[in-house]
N, C-alpha and C positions, 0 to 999 in steps of 0.2 A: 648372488646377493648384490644390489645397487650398491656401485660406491657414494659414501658421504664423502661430501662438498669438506676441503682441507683447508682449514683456520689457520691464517698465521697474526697475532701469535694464538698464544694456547686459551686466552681470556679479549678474544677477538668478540663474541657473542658481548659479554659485561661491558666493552668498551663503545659496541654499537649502542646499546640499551634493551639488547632483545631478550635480557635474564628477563627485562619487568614483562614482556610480552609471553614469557614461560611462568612465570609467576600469577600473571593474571588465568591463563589457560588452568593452571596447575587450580585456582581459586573456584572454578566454572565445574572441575569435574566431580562425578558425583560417586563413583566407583573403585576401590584402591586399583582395580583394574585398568581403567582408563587412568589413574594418577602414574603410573607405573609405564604406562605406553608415551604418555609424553611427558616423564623425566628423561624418558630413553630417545624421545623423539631428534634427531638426525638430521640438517639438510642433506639435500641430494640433488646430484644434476642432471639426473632420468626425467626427460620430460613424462614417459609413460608411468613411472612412477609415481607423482604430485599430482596426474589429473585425475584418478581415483579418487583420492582424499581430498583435492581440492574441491568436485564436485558432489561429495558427502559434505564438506562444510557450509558449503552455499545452499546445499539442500534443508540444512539444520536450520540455518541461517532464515531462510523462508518460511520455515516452520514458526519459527520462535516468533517473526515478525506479522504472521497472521494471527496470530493470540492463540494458537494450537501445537504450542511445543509435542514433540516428539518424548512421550513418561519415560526416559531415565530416572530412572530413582536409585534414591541412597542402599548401600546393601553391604553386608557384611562380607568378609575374606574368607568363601569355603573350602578355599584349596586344603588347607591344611586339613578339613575334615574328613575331603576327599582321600588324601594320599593314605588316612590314618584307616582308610577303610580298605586299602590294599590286601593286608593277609586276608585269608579266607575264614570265617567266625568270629571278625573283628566287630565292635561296636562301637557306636559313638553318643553322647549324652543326649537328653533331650533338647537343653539351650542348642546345640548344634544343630538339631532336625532341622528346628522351628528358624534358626539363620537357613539352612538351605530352602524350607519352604515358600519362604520369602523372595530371595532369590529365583526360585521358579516362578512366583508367581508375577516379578517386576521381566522374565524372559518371556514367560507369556505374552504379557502387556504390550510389550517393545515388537512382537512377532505379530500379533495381531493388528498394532498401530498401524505397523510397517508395510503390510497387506493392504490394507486400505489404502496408499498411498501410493501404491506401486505405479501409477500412469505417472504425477507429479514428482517422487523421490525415485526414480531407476536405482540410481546408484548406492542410497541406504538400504532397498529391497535387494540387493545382490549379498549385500552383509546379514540386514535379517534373516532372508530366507535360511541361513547358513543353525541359528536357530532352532531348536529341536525342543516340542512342545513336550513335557512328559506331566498331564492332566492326573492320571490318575497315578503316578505317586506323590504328586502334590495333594492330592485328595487323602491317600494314604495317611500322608504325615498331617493333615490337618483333623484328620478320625483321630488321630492317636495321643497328637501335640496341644498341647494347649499354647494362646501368645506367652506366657511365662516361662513356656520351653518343658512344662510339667506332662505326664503323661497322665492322658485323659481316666479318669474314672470307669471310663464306658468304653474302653480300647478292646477288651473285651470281656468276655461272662465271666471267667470267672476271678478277673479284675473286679467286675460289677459286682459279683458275688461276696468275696472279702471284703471289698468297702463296704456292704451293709452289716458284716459280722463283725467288721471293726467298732460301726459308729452303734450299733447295737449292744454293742459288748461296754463300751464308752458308756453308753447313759447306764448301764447297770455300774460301773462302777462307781460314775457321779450319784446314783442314787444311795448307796452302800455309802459311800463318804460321810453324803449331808447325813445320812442317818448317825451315824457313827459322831458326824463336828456335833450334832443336838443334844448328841447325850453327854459330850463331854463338856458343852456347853453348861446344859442344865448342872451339873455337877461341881461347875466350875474351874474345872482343867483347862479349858480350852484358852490358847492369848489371844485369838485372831478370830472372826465370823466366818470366815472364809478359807474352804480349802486350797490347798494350792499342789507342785509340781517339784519333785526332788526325784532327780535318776532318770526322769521317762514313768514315774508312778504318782498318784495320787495319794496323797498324805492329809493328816490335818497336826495342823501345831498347836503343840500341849504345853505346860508347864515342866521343867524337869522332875521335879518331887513328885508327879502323878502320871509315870512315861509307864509303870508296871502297873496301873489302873486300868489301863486299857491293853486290852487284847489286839492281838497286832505285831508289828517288827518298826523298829527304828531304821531310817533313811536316812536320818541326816540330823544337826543339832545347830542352831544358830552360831554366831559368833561369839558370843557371850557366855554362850553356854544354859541360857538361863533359860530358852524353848529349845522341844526337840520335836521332830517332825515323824509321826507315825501312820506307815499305811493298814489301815482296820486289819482286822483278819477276817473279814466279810470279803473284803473288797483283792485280798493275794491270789486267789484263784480266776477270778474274772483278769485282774493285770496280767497274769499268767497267761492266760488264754491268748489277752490280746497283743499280748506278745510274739504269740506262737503264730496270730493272724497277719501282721507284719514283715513278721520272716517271711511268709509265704508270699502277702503281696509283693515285696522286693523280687524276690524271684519270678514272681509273673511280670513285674518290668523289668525283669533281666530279660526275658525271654522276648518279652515284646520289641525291645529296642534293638533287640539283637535281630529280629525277624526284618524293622523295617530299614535295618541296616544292610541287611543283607540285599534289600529291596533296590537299598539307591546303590549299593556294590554293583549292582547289573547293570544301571544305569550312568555309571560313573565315566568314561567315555565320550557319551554324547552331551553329557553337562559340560565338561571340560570344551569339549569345543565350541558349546554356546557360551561356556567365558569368555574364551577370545575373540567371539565376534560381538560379547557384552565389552569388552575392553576397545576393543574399533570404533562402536555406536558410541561409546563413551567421551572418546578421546572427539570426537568428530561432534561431537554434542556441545563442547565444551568452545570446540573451534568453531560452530555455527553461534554461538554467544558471544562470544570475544567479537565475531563478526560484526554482531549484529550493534553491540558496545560504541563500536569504530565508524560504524554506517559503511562498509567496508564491501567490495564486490569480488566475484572472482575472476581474475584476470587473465589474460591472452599469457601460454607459457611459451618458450621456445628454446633450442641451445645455441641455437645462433642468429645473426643479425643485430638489429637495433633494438633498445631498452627503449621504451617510450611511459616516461610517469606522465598520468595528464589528470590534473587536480590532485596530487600526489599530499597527504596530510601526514606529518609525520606522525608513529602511531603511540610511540611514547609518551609524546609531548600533548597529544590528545587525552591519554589519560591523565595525565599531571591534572591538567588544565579542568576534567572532566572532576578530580577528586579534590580540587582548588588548590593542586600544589603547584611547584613549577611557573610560578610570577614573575621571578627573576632570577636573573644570571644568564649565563650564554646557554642553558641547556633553552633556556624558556625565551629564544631570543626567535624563535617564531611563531610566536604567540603575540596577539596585540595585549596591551593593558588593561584594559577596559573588563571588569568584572561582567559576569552577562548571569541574567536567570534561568530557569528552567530545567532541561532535561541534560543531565550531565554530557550525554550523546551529541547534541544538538547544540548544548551549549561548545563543546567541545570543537564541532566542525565550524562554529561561528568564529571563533578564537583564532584558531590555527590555518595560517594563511596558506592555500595552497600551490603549488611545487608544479610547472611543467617543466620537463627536460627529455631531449634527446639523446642519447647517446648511443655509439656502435656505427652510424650508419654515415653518414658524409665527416664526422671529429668522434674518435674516440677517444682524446683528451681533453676534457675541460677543466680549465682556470678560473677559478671562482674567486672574484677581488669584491672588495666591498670593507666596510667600518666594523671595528669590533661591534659585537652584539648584534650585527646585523641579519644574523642568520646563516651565516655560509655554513659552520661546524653541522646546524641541524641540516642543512638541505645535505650535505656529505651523508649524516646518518642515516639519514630517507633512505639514499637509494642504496645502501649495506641493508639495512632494515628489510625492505622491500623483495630485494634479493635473496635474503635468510627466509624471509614469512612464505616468498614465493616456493623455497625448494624442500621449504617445511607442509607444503601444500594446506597452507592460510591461505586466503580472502587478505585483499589488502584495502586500508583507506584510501580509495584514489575513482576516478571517475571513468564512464566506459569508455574503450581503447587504449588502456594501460598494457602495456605489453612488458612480460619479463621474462628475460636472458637467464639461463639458470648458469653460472659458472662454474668450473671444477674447482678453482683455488680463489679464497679472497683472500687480500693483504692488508690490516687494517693496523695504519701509523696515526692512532689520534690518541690526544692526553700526552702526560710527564710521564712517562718511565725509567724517571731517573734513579739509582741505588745506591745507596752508601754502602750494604753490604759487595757489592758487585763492581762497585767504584766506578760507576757508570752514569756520566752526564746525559741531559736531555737531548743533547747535541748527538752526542756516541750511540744511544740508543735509535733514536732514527738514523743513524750510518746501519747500524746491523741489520733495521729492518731493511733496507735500502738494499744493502749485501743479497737478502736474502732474495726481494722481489728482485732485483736483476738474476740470479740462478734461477728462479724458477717460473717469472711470470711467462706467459705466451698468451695469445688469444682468447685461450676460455678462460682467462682470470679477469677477476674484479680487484682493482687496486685502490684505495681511499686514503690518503694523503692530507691529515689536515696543519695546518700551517708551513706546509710547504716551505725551505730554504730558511727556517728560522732558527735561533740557539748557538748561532756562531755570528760571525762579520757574515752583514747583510750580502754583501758585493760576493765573498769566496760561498756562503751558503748558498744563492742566488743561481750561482754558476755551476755549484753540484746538481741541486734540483733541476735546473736547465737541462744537464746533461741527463740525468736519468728522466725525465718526463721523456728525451728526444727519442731516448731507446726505447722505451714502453709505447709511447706511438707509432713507431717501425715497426713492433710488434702485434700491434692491433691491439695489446691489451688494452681496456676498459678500464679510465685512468680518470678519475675526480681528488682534484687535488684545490685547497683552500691559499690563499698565501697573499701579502702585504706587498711582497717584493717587486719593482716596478718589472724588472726586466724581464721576467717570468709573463706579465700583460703582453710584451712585447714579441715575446716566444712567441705565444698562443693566438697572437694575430698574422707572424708570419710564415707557420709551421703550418704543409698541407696536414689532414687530419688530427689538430688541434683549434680550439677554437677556446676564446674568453666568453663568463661569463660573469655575474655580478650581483648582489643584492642592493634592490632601489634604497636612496636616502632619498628623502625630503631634505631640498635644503630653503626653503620656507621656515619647516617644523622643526629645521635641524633633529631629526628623529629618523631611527628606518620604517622603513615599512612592511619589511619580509616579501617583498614581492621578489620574485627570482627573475632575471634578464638574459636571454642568450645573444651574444654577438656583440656584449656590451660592456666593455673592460671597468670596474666602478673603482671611484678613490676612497682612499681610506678615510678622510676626513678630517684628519686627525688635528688639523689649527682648527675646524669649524667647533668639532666635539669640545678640545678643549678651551676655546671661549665662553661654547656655552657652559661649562660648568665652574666657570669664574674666574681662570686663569688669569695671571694680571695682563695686562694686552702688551706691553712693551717684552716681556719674554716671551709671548708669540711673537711678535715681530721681529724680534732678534735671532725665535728659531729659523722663522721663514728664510731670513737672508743668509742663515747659515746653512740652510738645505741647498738655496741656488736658485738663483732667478727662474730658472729652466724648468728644474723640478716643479718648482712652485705654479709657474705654465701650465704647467704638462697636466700637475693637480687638477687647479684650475678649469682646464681644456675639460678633463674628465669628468668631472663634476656640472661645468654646465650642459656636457652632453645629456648626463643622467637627467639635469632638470628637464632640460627638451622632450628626453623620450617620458618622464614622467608627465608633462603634460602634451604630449601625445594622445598617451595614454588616457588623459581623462579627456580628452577632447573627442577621442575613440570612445568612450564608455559613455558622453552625450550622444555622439550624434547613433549610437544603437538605441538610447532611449528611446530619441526622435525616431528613428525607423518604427521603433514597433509601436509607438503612438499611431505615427500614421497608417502603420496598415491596418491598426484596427478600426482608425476611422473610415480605411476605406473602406475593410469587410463592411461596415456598420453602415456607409452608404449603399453599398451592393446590397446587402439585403432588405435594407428599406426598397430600393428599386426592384428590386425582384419581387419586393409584396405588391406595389403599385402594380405591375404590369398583371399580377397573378388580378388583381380586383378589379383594370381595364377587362379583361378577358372573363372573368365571371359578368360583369354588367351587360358587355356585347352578348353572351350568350341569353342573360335574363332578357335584351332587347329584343332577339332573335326570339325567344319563347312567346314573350307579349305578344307582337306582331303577328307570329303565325297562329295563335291563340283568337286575335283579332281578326284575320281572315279567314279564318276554320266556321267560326258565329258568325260570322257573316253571309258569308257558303251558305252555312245550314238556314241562315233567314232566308236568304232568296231562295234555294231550293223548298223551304217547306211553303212558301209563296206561290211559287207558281204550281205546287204539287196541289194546293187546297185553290186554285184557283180552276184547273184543268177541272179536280173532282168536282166544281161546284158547276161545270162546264159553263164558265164564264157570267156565270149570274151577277149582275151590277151589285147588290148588297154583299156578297160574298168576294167581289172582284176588290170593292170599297174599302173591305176588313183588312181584306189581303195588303191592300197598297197602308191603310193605315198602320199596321204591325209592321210592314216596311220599313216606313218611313220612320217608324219607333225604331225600330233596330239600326237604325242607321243612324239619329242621332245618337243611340247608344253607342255604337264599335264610334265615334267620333268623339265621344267623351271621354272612351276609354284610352282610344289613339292620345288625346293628349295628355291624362293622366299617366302614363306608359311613358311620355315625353318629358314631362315634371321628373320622374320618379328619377329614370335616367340622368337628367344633366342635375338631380338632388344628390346622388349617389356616385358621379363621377369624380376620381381623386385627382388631385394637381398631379402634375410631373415634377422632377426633382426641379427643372427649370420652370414652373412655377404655371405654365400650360396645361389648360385643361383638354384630358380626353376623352371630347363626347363622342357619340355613335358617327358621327359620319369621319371619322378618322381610320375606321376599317371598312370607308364602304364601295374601295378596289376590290377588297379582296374577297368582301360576302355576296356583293351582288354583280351588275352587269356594270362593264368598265363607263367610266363618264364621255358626253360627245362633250362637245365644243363648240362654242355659240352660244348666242342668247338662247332661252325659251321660248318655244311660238305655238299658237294654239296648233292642236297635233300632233304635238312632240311628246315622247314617253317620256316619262321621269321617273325618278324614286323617291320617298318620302324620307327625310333625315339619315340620309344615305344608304343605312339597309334595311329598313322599311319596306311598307307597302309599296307595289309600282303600278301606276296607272296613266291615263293619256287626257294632256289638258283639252277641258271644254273651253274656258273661258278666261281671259287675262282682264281684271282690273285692277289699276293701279298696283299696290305692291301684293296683291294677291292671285289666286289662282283658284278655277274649278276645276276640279278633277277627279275623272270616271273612273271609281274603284270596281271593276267588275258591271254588277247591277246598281250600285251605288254611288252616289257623289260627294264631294267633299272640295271645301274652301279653304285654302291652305294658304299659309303666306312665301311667297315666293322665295326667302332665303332657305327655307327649309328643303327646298326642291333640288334636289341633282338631275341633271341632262343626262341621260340614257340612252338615246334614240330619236332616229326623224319619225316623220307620221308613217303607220302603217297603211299598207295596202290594205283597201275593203277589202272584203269578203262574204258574198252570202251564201247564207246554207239553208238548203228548204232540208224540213224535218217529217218526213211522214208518219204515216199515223201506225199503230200498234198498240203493242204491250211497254210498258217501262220500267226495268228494274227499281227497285226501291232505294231511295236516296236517300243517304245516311243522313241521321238524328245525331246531334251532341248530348252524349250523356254530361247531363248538368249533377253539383250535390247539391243536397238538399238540407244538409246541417254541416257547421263547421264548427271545431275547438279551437279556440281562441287562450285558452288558460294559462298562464304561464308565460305569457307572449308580453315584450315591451307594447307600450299605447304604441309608437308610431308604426310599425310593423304591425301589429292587429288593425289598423284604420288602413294599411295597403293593402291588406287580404280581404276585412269586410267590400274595399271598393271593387276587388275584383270578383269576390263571392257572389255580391248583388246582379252585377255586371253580367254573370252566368246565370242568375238563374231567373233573370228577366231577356237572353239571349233564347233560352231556352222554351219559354214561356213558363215557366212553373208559377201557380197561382202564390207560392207563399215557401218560404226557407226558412232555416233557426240556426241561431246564432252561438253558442253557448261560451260565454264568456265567463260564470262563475260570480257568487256575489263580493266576499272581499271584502275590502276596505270602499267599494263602487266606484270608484277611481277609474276602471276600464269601460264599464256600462255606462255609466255617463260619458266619455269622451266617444265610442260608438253610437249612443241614440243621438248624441249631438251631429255628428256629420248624418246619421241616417235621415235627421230632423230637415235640412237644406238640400233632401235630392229632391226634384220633382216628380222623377221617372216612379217610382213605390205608392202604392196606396198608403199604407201606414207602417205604424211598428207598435206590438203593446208584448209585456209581459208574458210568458207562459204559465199557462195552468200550472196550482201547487202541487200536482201531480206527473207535472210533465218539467219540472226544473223549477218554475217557480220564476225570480227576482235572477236568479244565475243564467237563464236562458230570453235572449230577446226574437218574439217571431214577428219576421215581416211580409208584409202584405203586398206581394207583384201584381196581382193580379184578381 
């Protein structure tokens, strides 16, 4: 069996405040089972121990916080029914079935849940699995049980069978009654309209001077004497009977109860052990709510090394705060003031200021100085707290990389225990604890010391405390001690493995702030405090000089350090602001440039597509030219067409080239420095590197860098001719990139034969326009047209839809300003109508 972690003293738990942390748990369970498990609950300093239960609480904990609690439910105490079913032919009532059927069917519940969850919860499916389904005695007892705990009617036949002879037997007796009340009615006998119930028999009340009128037996006589209650003599043989059917029922629910007693007798074993693993889910159910109460996580355990709280909340003072107690006094002295709304939880973690500290690892004893009220007593509690929650395998309040030291002994000297009965000062009482931790502390203790050297003369208290912190630091115990005293500050800055620490004042606010400081000895305060609460100033002054110029220094000295590192501190908590402002501006720069570069890079590609689009139509002009010129074997009318269709398509690919150039530098975005990127910015890298030199007629060039490339005919002034292929074209010379000197001629004689057939541009011949912004449908319509007078197609449709006419109009409008189209009219109401515009190429 793990040993539990040893309290001194005996009421060490109530003095840290962790009865209310068992008192809330004790509030969460829903089970006497689970209630029963953590009144018994134990710390312990098995780390193997804690991390079972610690990772069931975290796993409840997850549950609870997804909106999908794990069904713990309320259930009644069956042991007893259990053990009472020990002898052999024993029974038990039916209110008790109907508690155990329940009970199976909230084990059920919890087994099935539990199943389902076994990827996400491991560690509750090691408990449920444990769990033992028993379906059909639960069925059993719900044939048999009513929820009242009554044994059903219909449990069986000849159950079924006497309750119909009973209720049968009933209304002959209710009808023999009424008969019997009418006539005494009619007669006059009767005091009452209505029969009624004396013994378990049906009577009717008579007058007494007319009780031997009727036939029949007396039952009963009022109080007065003055009615008497007679059952008919019609109606004693039916009551008789149904008597004798009663007895009998009773015994058929003897017999039944006893059967499905016997049922759960067999089964009694495997229930029991699903109690105690009902009593584990329970206790662990309760711990994952408290959890979740605290906003609490599970933390790193260990047996040795360093304690590290980081965002450490105390979890007391969170509930206080959370149930709006705990406003004032030194319990509530790490809590700000300020009333806050909302979620007890949330309001709680906003309140309660929180706690890093190190200990174990370079100081195992820290001196916590600082102003009454300013929090030291709770951060002491924190980490007793933390330590109990930790070896009680609780989830603690505190944030991730909390790590907890499980110790074998804590020693906790906080509060008056001083007696009258026992004649023992506040002073004496901390010697004895004092007694105690020098015999027994070593290493794996935790020691908690709050006000340190106090209850006697400062200077001789001063000097004990001194000495015992100096042993407990030799010892490596784990040593947090609170204390006023100067020389103790003094200790703990010159002592290897001790170290000062302190709670911030404001001394602006003259208030604390709860913030906790390590490496940072703080003053008590004590002229500041008592000014501000109206002191007359001339006995502060008098006390000062009565302290000692020195002291008062030294004060002083301490004091303005705190202010420094408190606006350190905020001067730190700006300039992280500033940090992360900035990098969000930068991210938000960055990605604006990474949009820009993605939208240069789509445009070069749309240029790249235009362009080879443009000479692909052009290709196919000149090739279907000279193909209809061979066939017509050079006939001058034929030769005439030819050159004219030519020369059409070459104004065309020449309108379209600069519409392709519009569209581009319409489409191109600034750079962050405010430079535009048009096409000839990639046109290293698309096409052939640039020469150097002026331009001279016979020099290759490129058209707006990766463009079309062709070889100048002709220079005038700031323009250029130049031979696109079979084609020419006047370009204005900025546009033009140097690529090359002149080439070397070359002629090719072609002889005569057969000629593979020269590819045709498949052109469309209708386009959807529908849904399309105006300015993006007028760049399609231009390139639409473009095609399908490249192609020769005598005529194309447009269909743009009719609308609001908003888009039909702003299309027939530029169609209206080409020259290259014969016309545009509507479509047949057969063929689109007003929705569709067909144009005329040809």
């Amino acid at each position: 069996m793990t040993d539990s972690i040893q309290l001194h003293p005996a009421d060490a738990e109530a003095r840290l405040g962790f009865d209310t942390i068992r008192a809330r748990l004790l509030a969460h369970a829903r089970t006497p089972y689970g209630r029963e498990k953590l009144e018994a609950l134990q710390p312990v300093a098995d780390v193997d121990a804690v991390a079972a239960p610690l990772a069931r609480a975290g796993e409840m904990q997850s549950a609870v916080a997804s909106g999908s609690p794990v069904p713990v439910r309320e259930t009644a105490d069956i042991r007893a029914t259990l053990r009472r079913l020990g002898p052999k032919g024993s029974r038990v009532s039916g209110e008790e079935l109907a508690d155990v059927r329940h009970t199976l069917e909230t084990l059920r519940a919890l087994h099935d849940d539990l199943h389902g969850r076994q990827r996400h919860a491991p560690a509750l499916w090691q408990i449920g699995q444990r769990v033992v389904v028993i379906k059909a005695l639960e069925d059993r007892i719900f044939r048999t049980i009513d929820e009242n705990g009554e044994v059903r009617d219909d449990a069986s036949p000849e159950l079924s069978r006497l309750a119909r002879a009973i209720q049968n037997a009933e209304g002959q007796v209710r009808s023999a009654v009424q008969r019997a009340l009418r006539e005494a009615t009619a007669q006059g006998w009767a005091t009452e309209d209505q029969p009624t119930i004396r013994g378990g028999r049906a009577v009717i009340p008579v007058r007494a001077e007319a009780k031997r009128k009727i036939k029949g037996f007396v039952q009963d006589v009022s109080s007065t004497g003055q009615t008497v209650f007679v059952e008919p003599a019609a109606a004693v043989e039916i009551n008789n009977e149904i008597r004798e059917l009663q007895v009998a029922r009773g015994y058929e629910i003897e017999r039944i109860l006893a059967e499905v007693s016997a049922h759960l007798r067999h089964h009694r074993p495997e229930i029991e052990r699903s109690l105690e693993a009902l009593a584990t889910l329970d206790a662990a159910h309760a711990a994952g709510r408290l959890a979740h109460d605290l906003g609490a996580i599970v933390p790193e355990v260990a047996s040795a090394g360093a304690m590290r709280l980081v965002g450490a909340r105390n979890p007391v003072l969170m509930l206080h705060v959370a149930s709006g107690e705990g406003r004032g006094g030194k319990e509530a002295s790490g809590a700000r003031g300020s009333e806050a709304a909302g979620e007890p939880a949330a309001r709680a973690a906003r309140d309660v200021v929180p706690l890093d500290l190190s200990l174990g690892d370079e100081h195992v004893t820290l001196v916590v100085t600082g102003p009454n009220a300013g929090g030291k007593s709770v951060a002491l509690k924190t980490v007793g707290l933390f330590a109990l929650m930790g070896a009680c395998g609780l989830p603690v309040p505190a944030a991730p990389g909390t790590r907890l030291v499980l110790p074998t002994r804590i020693f906790v000297d906080v509060g008056d225990r001083q007696s009258i009965e026992d004649d023992l000062s506040t002073f004496t009482s901390h010697l004895q604890t004092m007694r105690r931790v020098l015999e027994e502390a070593d290493e794996r203790s935790l020691v908690l010391i709050d006000e340190a050297g106090t209850g006697t003369d400062p200077a001789e208290g001063g000097a004990i405390a001194e000495s015992v912190l100096r042993r407990l630091t030799q010892r490596r115990a784990m040593t947090v001690a609170t204390t006023h005293v100067g020389a103790l500050k003094a200790f703990a800055h010159d002592t290897p493995g001790a170290e000062n620490a302190s709670m911030e004042f404001s001394r602006q606010r003259l208030e604390p702030t709860y913030r906790f400081q390590t490496g940072i000895p703080g003053s008590s305060y004590a002229f500041e405090i008592a000014r501000r609460v109206g002191l007359d100033g001339p006995v502060i002054d008098e006390a000062r000089a009565k302290v000692g110029e020195s002291a008062a220094r030294l004060e002083d000295l301490l004091a303005e350090a705190e202010s420094r590192a408190e606006e350190a501190e905020r001067t730190r908590a700006e300039a992280e602001i500033q940090l992360k402002e900035a990098n969000r501006v930068r991210a938000d720069y960055e990605q604006r440039l990474e949009k820009h570069r993605a939208e240069r890079d789509a445009i070069k590609a749309a240029a790249l597509a235009d362009a080879d689009s443009i000479l692909r139509d052009a290709n196919a002009a000149v090739e279907r030219a000279v193909r209809e010129i061979k066939e017509a074997e050079a006939e001058k009318e034929a030769t005439q067409l030819a050159r004219q269709r030519l020369a059409e398509t070459k104004e065309t690919v020449q309108r379209r080239s600069r519409n392709v150039d519009k569209r581009r530098k319409r489409r191109a975005p600034s750079t962050p420095g405010g430079a535009l990127l048009g096409p000839a910015s990639g046109a290293k890298a698309a096409g052939a590197p640039a020469s150097s030199g002026p331009i001279a007629v016979g020099d290759q060039v490129r058209i707006d860098g990766n463009g079309a490339s062709g070889e100048v005919l002709e220079l005038t002034g700031k323009e250029a001719v130049i031979a696109l292929g079979a084609l020419t074209s006047r370009v204005k010379l900025k546009r033009l990139t140097k690529v090359g000197g002149r080439k070397e001629q070359k002629v090719f004689v072609k002889g005569g034969g057969a000629h593979e057939p020269l590819p045709i541009t498949r052109a469309r011949v209708k386009v959807d326009l529908r849904g399309q912004r105006v300015e993006d449908a007028l760049q399609e319509v231009e390139r639409f047209v473009d095609e399908g007078i490249a192609a020769g197609l005598p005529s194309v449709e447009i269909l743009h839809g009719k609308g609001t006419g908003a888009l039909r109009q702003a299309i027939q409008n530029q169609l209206a300003r080409r020259r290259d189209i014969v016309g545009f009219e509507a479509a047949e109401w057969d063929q689109g109508g007003d929705g569709v515009t067909v144009v005329r190429l040809a």
